[in-house]
C-alpha positions as a LaTeX table, in Angstrom:
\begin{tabular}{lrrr}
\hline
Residue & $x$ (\AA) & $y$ (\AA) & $z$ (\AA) \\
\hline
Unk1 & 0.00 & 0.00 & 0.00 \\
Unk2 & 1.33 & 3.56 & $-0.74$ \\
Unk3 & 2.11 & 5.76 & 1.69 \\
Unk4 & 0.89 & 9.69 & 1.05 \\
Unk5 & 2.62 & 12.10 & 3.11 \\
Unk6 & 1.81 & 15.47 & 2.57 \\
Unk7 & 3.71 & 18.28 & 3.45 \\
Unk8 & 2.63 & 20.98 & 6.20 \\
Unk9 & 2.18 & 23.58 & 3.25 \\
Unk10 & $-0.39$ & 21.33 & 1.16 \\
Unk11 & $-2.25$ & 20.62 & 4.56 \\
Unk12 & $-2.60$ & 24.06 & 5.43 \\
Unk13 & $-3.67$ & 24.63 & 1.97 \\
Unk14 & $-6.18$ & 21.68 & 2.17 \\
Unk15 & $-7.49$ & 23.46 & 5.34 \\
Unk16 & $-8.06$ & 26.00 & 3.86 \\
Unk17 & $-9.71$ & 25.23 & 0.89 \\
Unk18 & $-12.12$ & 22.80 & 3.12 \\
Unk19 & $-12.85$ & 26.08 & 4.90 \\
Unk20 & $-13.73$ & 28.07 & 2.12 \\
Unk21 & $-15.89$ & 25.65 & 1.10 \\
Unk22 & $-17.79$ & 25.52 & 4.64 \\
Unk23 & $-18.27$ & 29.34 & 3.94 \\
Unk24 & $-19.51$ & 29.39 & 0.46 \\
Unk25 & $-22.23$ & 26.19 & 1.19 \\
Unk26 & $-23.10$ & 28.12 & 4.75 \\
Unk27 & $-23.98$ & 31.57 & 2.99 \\
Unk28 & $-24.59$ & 30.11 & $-0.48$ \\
Unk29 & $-27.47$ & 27.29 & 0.24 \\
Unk30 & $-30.38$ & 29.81 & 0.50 \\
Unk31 & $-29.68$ & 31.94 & $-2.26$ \\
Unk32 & $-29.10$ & 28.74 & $-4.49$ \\
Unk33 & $-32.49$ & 27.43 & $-3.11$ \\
Unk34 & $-34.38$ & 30.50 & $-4.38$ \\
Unk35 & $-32.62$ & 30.63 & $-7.20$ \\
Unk36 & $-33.83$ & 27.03 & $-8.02$ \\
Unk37 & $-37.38$ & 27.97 & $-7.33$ \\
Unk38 & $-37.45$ & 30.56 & $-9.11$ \\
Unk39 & $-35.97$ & 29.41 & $-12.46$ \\
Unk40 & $-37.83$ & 26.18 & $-12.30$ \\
Unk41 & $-41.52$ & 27.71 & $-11.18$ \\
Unk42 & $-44.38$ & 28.66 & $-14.28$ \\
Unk43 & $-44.73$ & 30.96 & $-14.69$ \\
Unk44 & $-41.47$ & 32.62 & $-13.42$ \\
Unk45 & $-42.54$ & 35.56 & $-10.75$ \\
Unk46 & $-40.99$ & 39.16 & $-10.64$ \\
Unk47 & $-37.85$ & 39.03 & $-8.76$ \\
Unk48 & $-39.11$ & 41.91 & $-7.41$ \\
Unk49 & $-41.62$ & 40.38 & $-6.00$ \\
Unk50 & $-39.64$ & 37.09 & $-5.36$ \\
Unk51 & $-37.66$ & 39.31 & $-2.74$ \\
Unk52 & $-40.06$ & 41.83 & $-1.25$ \\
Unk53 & $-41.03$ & 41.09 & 2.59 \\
Unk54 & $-44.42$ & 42.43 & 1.68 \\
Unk55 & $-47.31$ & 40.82 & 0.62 \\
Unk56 & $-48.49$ & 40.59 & $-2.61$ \\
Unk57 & $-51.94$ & 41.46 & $-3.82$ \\
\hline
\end{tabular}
């Protein structure tokens, strides 16, 4: 079996890539989730209206 040893250089860099990719999923799900309803929904709404906090009529 081979043996990887990896140099304290590429594991900091692993870290932190891994960590950047925490961040981006943590702040990125919602928008991607809104983003997915409202490409996919018919017939598309406003984005306007997508994003307002108030009710529409």
């Amino acid at each position: 079996m081979t043996d990887y040893t990896l140099s304290d250089e590429t594991k900091e860099r692993l870290t932190k890539l891994i960590e950047l990719g925490r961040v981006t999923v943590h702040y990125g799900w919602i928008p991607f989730i809104v983003y997915l309803g409202w490409t996919q929904s018919v017939p598309r709404p406003n984005l306007f209206k997508l994003l307002s906090p108030l009710p529409t009529p």
